[in-house]
N, C-alpha and C positions, 0 to 999 in steps of 0.2 A: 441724523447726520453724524460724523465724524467726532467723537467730541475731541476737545482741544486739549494739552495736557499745560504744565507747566511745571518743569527742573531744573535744577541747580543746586548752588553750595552755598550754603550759609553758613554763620559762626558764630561767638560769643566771645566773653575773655576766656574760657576754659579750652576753647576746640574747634574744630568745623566739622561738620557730616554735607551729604548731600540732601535733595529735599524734591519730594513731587508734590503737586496741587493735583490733584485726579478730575477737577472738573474747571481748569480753566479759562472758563469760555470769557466771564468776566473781572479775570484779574490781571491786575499790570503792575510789577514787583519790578521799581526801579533800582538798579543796581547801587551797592554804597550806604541804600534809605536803610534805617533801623523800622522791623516789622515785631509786630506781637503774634506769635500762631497761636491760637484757642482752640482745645481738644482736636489736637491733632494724636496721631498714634506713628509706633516705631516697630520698625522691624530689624532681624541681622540679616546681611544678606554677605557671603566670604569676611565675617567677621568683623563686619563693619556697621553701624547704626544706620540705618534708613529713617527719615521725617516724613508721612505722609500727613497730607490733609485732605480728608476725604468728603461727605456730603455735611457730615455732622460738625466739621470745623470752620473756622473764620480767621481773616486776617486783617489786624489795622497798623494802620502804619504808627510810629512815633515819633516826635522830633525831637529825640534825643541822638549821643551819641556812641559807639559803643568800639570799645579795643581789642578786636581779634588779633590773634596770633598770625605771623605770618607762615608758620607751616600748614601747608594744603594739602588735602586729602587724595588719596592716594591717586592715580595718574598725572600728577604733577612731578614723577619722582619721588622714589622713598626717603622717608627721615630716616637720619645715621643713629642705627642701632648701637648697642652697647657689643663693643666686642668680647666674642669670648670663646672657648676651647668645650668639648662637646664633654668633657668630665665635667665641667662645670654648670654644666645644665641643669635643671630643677623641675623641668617640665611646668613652670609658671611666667616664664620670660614672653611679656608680648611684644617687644623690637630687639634682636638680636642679630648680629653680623657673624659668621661665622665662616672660617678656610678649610674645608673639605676638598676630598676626593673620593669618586662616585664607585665605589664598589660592587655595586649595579643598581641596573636601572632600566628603565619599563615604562617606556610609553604605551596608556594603553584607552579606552574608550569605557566608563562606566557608565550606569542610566540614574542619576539624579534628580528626585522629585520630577521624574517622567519626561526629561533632556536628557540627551546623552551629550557628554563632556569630555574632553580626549584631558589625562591627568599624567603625569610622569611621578613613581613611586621608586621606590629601593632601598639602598643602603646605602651611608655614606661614612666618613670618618677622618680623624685627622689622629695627633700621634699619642694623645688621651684617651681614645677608644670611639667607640661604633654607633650609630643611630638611625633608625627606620625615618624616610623623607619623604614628606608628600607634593606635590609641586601643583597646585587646582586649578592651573591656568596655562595648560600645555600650550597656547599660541604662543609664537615668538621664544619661547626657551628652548633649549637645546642643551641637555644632559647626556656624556656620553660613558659608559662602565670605562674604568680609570682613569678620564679625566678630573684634572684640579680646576676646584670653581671656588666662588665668591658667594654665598648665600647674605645676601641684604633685606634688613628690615624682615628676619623669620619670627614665628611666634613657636612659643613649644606647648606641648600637652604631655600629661601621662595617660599610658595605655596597659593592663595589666604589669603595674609598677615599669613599666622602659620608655624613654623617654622616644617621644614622637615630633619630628621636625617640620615645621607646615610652613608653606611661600602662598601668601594668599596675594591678595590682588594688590596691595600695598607692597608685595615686595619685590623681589627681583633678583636673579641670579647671572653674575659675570664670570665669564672664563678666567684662570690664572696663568699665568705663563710661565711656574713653577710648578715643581714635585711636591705633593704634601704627603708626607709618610702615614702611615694608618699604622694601626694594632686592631688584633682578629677582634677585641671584648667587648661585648654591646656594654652599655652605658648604662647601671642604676642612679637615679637622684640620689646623693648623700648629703643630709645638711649636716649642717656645720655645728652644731650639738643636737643630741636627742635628748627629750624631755623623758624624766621617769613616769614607767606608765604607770596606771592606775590598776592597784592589784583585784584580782577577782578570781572567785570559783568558777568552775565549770557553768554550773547550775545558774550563776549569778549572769552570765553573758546574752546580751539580748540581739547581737550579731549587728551593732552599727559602732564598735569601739576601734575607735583608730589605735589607740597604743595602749595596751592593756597587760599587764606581767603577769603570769600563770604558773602555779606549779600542778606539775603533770607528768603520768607517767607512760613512756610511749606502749601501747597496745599491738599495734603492727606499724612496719613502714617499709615502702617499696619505692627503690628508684624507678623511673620513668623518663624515656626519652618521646619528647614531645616534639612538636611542630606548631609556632605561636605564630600568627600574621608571617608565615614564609620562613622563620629561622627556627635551627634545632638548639631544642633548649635541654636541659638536663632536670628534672624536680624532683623532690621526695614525697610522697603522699601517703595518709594512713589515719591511724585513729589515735588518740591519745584522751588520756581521762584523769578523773584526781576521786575524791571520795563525794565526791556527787555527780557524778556523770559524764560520759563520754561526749567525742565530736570528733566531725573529722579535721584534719590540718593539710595544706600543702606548704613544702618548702620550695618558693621560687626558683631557688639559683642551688641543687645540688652540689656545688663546687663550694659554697663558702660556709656551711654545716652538715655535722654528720650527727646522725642520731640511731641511737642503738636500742632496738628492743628488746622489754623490760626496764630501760632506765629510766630512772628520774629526772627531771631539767627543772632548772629555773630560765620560764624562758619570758625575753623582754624584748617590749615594746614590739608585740605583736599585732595586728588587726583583722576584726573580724566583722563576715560579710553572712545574709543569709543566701543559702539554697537548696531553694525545692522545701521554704519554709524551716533548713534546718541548721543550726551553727556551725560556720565554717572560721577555723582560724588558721590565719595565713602568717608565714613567717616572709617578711621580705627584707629586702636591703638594709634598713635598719634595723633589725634584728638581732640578738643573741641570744645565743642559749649556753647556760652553766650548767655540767653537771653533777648530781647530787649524788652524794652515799649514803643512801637511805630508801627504806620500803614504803610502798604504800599505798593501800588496800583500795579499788577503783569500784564504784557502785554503779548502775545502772541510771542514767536519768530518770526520774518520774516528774510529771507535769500533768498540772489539771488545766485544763484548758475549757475556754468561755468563748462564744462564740454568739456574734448580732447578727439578726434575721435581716435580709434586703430582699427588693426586687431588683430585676437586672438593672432596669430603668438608673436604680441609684449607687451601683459598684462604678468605682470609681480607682486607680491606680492609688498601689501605698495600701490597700485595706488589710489589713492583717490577719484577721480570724469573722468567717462570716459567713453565715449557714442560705443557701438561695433553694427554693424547688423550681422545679422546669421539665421541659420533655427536649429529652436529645431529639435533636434534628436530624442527626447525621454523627456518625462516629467510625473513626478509619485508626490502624495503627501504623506506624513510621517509626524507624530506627536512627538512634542520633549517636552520636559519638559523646560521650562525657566522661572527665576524666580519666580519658585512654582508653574506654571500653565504649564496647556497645550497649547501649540500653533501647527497651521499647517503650514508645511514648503512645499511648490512646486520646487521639485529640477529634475535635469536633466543636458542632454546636448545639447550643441549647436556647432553649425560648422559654419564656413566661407570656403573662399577657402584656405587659410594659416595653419587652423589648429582645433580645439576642446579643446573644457574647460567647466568641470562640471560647473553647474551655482546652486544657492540657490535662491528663489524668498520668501519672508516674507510676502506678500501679494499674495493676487489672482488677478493675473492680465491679468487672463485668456488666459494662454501661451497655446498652443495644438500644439503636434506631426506634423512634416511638415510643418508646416506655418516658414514663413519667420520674421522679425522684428527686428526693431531698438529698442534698450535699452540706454535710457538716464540716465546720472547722478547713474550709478551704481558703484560699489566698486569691489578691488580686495585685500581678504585674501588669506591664505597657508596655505594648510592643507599636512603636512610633505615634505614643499616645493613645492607641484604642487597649481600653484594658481585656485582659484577659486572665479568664476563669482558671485557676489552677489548686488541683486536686491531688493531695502532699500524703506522706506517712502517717500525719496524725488528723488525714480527714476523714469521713464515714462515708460511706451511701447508703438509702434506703430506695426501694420502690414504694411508690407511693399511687394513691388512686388517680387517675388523671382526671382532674376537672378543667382543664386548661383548654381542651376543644383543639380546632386550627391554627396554633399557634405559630403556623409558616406561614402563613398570608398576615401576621400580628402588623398593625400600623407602624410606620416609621417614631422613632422618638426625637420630637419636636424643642428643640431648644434654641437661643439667641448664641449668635459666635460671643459675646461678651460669658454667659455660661459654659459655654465648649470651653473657654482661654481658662478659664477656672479648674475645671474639672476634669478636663482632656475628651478627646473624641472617642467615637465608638462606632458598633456598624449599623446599617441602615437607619440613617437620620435626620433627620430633615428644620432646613435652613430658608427662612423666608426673607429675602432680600432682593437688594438692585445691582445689575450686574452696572460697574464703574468703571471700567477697563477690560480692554482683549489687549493682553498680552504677546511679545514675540513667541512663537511657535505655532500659533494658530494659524489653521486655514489646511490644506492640502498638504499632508506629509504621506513617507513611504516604512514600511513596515516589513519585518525578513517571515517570508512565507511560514517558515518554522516553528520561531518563537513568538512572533508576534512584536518584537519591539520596534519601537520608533529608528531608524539607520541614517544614514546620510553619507552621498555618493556610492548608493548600493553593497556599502559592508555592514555586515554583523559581528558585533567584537565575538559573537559566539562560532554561527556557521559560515563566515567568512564572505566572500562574494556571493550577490544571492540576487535572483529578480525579484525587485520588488512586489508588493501589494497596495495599489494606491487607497489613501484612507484622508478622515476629513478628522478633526478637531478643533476644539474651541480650548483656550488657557483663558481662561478670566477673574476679574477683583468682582468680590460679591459683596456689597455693605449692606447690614440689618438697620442701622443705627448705633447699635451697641459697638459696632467691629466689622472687625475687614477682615475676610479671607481668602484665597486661591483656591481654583476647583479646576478640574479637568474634566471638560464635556467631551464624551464619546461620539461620532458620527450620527447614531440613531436619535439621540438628544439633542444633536446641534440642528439636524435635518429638522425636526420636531420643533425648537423655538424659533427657527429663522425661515421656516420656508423654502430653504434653498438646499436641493440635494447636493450629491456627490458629485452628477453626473454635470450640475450645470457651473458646479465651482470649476473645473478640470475645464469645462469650455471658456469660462471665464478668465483661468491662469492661459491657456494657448494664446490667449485674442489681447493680454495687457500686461503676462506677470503674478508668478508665482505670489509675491508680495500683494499685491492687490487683492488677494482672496481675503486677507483678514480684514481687510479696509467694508469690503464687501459686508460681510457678515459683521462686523461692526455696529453698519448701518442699521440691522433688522435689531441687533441684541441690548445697544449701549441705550442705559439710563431706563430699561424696560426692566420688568419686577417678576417673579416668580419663585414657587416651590421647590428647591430644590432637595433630592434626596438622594444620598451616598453613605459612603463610608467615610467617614472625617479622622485625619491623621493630625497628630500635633509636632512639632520640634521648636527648635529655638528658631524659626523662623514664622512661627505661628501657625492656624489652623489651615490645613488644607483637604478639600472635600475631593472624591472619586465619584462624579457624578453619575448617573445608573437609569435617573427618569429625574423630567422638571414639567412642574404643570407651570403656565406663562396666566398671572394675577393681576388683576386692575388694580388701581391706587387711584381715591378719589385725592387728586393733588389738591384740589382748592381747599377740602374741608381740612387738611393735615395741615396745610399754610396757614388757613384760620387757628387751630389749634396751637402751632407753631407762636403764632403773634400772641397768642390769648396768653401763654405761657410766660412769653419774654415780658409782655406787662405788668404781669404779677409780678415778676421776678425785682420787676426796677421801679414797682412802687411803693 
């Protein structure tokens, strides 16, 4: 049957968040009572803390008393941010009030974590200068290009050093019934002193130094008019060196340093990032550079590099140097734009007997479908938490004899979401749990012939009005025990655990309500157990699976009760 949920707001003396019980069939949470939750788990959901309690938590009451705040969480109206002027921004402000006017603006429909979301983006500004705005809850707001507004309760972030404006669900935007004057200049964070960086060689840079001073002498450099998130930017890019070795640098803001080839700098409180494995130093807004009247003689890097053996099964995001053999699966090349040019990228997959991981190659190093081969001194990034294999300037390939067999049909790799939350996701994987929740969006949705995405009232933010393709899905909570995560069942999987095709969901929405399908499918899937295997994504919202195939598993409940109790007596004797 139906299971029953149980939400609301709780609080402490520090705060409030909101709060689900996912299974409360027999709980009764009187309002005012002070409660204890035991292994409960949290999520962000628009930047806000989520409390759930899921199968593996409990609740007892206390008779104590307890002094919450009386500011309430967001839909009771926002708390009064700090007000402030958009030069003064830092990109770390999480309640800010700010008097802009809209320099444009873009209502528009993105797809997030597989909902699409109608957002309003642009420019905004006041007489300090300029900032990119995101607005993540286009209902009810109305932003229009040169209208003055009120931005209430925003939060800010950085985004390749410029400061990004965000109205999340806490906040809210009022129209003004004044002119607010802008200036054309987007907006760097300046604080209010900078710290002397820490000096270093070339040689000595391991590409995570936030402020670091260098002398160096520029090699090449080339202005570049770019294009960053929609605005033209001006930068400097090139190579600079000292007497241990070269790297490349870009200058953010070509307007506020010039540097001259051939010369020497002293240059401070710079930061530097890796890519594609290899040091990159960036001059940004806090930045200077002096410079020197003096030579000096630039050597070529050398490095010996070391490199640990894995299988797929155990590359994990963040690995730095790390030798894997495998047989490509499949390898295609694509062209990417980086740093104003074109480059070719050879990407694909690759298998062991443990497992599979998309891989990126920067050079041609002549990988072909089937063949076998060791990779040396390669890298592992994450891309929405599934790592990936990437193969840099100072990696090797070899061919190697292939003992690997069919390693396309190789089993799923089997771990607990408490492991995944550790380690991050990967592809084809698989999750043994109980589904705890169907989710809003389940049931009967419509899809643009084209692309295939999910629409709603037959548009596509891409191909515009389109006759639908009617389609079925499931959005569900999965708990192992260890953890809770979201997954998205496809049609052929949801038909597969519930029984209930396409054709009898569409009879059932005509005869009672679009809504009533998930209620339906509910009934077959909630509080039942199974294999699930996908592709599993991580973000600050925790693990979420792309389901592909689920076998549906019995669970002998009595003997885990028993176990269950065997457990708890040991524990309290």
């Amino acid at each position: 049957s139906q299971r029953k949920l149980v939400s609301g707001i709780l609080g402490d003396e520090t705060g409030t968040a909101s709060f689900t019980v996912w299974d409360g069939e027999n709980c009764s949470l009187e309002k005012g009572a002070v409660y204890r939750f035991k292994n409960a788990y949290t999520k962000l959901w628009n930047d806000k803390v989520q409390i759930n309690i899921g199968n593996n938590g409990s609740i007892a009451r206390e008779e104590t008393e307890l002094d919450v705040p009386g500011s309430a969480p967001a839909g009771n109206g926002p708390a009064n941010g700090v007000q402030m002027k958009i030069a003064d921004l830092k990109g770390t402000e999480p309640n800010v009030d700010l008097e802009v006017k809209a320099i444009a603006a873009e209502r528009r429909t993105v797809n997030i974590r597989g909902e699409s979301k109608e957002i309003i983006s642009g420019t905004v500004g006041d007489e300090t200068g300029t900032a990119q705005f995101t607005i993540w809850e286009a209902r009810g707001a109305n932003v229009e290009e040169g209208g003055s507004y009120r931005f209430l309760s925003a939060y800010t972030k950085l985004w390749n050093d410029q400061i990004q404006v965000n109205i999340g669900n806490k906040g809210a935007v009022e129209p003004l019934d004044r002119e607010i004057i802008t200036t054309s200049s987007p907006i760097m964070p300046k604080p209010a002193a900078v710290a002397p960086g820490l000096k270093s060689t070339i040689s000595g840079l391991t590409g995570s130094e936030s402020n670091v001073d260098i002398h160096a002498k520029i090699l090449t450099a080339e202005k570049k008019d770019v294009v960053i998130k929609g605005e033209n930017r001006s930068i400097i890019s090139g190579t600079l060196g000292d007497e241990t070795g070269t790297a490349q640098f870009t200058v953010w803001d070509a307007g506020t340093i010039d540097l001259e080839t051939g010369s020497v700098y002293l240059i401070k409180n710079a930061y530097t990032k890796l890519w594609n494995d290899r040091i990159q130093v960036n001059l940004g807004n806090k930045c200077t550079v002096e410079k020197e009247d003096k030579e000096m003689e630039v050597a070529e890097r050398k490095i010996e590099y070391s490199s640990s053996v894995a299988k797929v099964r155990d590359l994990r995001e963040g690995i730095g140097s790390v030798t894997v053999s495998g047989k490509i699966l499949s390898v295609e090349t694509r062209t990417i734009n980086s740093r104003g040019e074109d480059k070719t990228v050879w990407s694909g997959l690759l298998a062991d007997e443990t497992g599979k991981i998309q891989f990126s190659a920067w050079n041609d190093f002549g990988l072909v479908e089937g063949e076998a081969v060791r990779i040396e001194n390669a890298y592992i990034r994450g891309w929405k938490g599934i790592p990936q294999l990437n193969i840099g300037d100072r990696s090797s390939v070899d061919k190697i004899d292939d003992t690997f067999g069919d390693v396309s049909a190789v089993t799923s790799t089997k771990k607990t979401v408490g492991e995944i939350v550790k380690t991050g996701g990967g592809l084809d994987m698989c999750v043994s749990g109980t589904v705890m929740d169907i989710r809003a969006g389940s049931g009967v949705i419509k899809r643009c012939p084209e692309c295939n995405r999910s629409i709603l009232s037959n548009e596509c933010i891409t191909h515009g009005s389109v006759t639908p393709v009617q389609d079925l899905r499931m959005k569900i909570i999965i708990d192992d025990g260890t953890g809770a995560m979201s997954a998205v069942v496809n049609r052929a999987v949801t038909e597969k655990l519930t029984g209930i095709t396409l054709a009898q969901c569409l009879e059932h929405a005509a005869e009672n309500g679009e809504s009533s399908v998930a209620k339906l499918l509910g009934d077959r899937i909630l509080l039942r157990s199974a294999d699930f295997r996908g592709n599993i994504m991580t973000d600050e919202y925790g693990p979420s699976m792309i389901v592909k195939d689920a076998t549906p598993t019995s669970r002998d409940v009595e003997k885990e009760t028993e176990e269950l109790l065997s457990t708890v007596e040991e524990a309290i004797m």
